[in-house]
C-alpha positions in Angstrom: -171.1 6.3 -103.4 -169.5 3.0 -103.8 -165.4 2.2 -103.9 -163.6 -1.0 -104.2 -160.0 -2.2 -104.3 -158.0 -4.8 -105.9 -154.2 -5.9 -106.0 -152.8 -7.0 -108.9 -149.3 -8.7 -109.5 -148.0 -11.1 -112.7 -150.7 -10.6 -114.8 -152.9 -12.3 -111.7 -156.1 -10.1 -109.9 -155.8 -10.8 -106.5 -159.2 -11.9 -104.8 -160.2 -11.9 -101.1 -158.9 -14.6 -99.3 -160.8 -17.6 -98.5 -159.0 -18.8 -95.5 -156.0 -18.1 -93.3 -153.9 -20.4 -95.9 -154.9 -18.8 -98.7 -154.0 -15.3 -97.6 -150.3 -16.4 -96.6 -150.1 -17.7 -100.0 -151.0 -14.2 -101.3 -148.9 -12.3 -99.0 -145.9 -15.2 -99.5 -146.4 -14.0 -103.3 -146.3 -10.2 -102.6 -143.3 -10.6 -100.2 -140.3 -8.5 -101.4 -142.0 -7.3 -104.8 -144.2 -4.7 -106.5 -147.2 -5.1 -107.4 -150.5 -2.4 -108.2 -153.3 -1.3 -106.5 -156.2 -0.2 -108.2 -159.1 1.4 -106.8 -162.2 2.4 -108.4 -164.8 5.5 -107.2 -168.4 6.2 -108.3 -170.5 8.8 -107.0 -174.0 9.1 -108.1 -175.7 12.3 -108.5 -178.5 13.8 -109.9 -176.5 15.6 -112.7 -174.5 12.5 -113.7 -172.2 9.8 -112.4 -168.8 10.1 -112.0 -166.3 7.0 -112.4 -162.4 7.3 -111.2 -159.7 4.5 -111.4 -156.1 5.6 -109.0 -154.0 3.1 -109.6 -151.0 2.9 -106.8 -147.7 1.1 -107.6 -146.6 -0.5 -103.9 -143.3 -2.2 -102.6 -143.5 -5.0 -99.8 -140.3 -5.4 -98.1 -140.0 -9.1 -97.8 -141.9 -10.6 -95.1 -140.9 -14.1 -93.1 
């Protein structure tokens, strides 16, 4: 079993932030808009694996 999840807004994949700046700069951008989640699924099993993609649309109120 393995999952992951990205965010992704104007055309831009989101990565982990690499330091307290850098993830007030991402949430700065996310502030008061949509963007989408994605978040992909695979189970392995003996019969075959299965791969899933949800894909979430989300609204941030604006943050200060």
């Amino acid at each position: 079993l393995a999952a992951d999840t990205t965010v992704h807004v104007d055309g831009v994949i989101l990565e982990k932030p690499h330091s307290e700046s850098d993830c007030v700069r991402m949430l700065s951008l996310l502030s008061g808009r949509r963007h989408q989640v994605y978040t992909g699924l695979c189970v392995i099993s003996a019969a075959a694996p299965t791969v899933v993609c949800a894909t979430t649309e989300v609204e941030f109120r604006s943050i200060t």
